[in-house]
N, C-alpha and C positions, 0 to 999 in steps of 0.2 A: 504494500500500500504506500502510495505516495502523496505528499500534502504539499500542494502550492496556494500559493496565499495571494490576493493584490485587496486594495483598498474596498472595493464594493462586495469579493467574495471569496472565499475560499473554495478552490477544487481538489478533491481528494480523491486519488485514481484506485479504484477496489480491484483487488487479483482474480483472477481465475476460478476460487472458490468462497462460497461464504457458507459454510456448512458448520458442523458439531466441530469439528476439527478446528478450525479457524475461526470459529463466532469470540471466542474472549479476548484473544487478542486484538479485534479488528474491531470488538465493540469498545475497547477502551481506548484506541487509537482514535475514534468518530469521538468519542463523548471530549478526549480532550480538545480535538481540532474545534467539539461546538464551545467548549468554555475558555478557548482562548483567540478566539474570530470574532469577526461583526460580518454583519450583511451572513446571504446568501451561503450553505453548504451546500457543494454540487458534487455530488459523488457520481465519478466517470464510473459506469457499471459494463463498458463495451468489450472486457474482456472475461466477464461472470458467464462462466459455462454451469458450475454448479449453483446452486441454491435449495435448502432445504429449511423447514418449521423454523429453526432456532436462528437462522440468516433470516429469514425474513421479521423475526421479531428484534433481531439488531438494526433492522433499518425503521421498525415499531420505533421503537426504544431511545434510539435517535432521532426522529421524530418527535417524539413527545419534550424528549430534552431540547433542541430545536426549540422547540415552542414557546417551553417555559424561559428559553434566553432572550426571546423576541426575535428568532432565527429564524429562519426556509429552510428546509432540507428541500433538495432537488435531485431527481435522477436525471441524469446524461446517458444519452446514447444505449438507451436499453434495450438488450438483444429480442428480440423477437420470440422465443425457449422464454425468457422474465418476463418478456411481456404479458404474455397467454397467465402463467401464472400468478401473476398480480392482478389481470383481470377474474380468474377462478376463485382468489381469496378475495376481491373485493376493493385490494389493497389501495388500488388504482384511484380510487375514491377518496382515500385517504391518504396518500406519499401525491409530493405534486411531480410530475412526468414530464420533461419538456417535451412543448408536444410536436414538432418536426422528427422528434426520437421515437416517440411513440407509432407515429404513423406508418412507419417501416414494419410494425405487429401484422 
């Protein structure tokens, strides 16, 4: 995972996996990036092949923390395989999707 930063937002690039294996570490890397940024988190998701229950409650989780900071969480470039499943759980209603990314679903 990678964290780049400019004045209006932070983008942080998520790996390949966000499952049981990789959800702790990658959920306390997100929570520090929301409590030490302003504006906008944009987590690039364009190379997330996997995602399972406990990934998608870290991008929950970050979300709501998000919130509570007066933050955006944003998904970038989410592969089409995330897309389908964000619309199955609903998530998609709830995480904001940019939406030129999303339309590629």
């Amino acid at each position: 995972m990678r964290v780049r930063g400019n004045p209006k937002a932070q983008v942080v690039q998520i790996g390949v996996r966000l499952d049981a294996g990789t959800s702790a570490g990658t959920r306390s890397q997100l929570h520090d990036a929301v409590d030490s940024g302003a504006g906008d988190l944009i987590l690039d998701v364009s190379r997330l092949e996997v995602i399972d229950a406990t990934g998608l409650g870290v991008l929950v989780g970050t979300h709501r923390r998000a919130v509570a900071a007066e933050r955006r969480l944003v998904l970038r470039a989410v592969p089409p395989r995330v897309m389908r499943i964000l619309a199955v759980t609903r998530l998609n209603r709830v995480l904001h999707v940019e939406a030129e990314e999303a339309a590629v679903a």
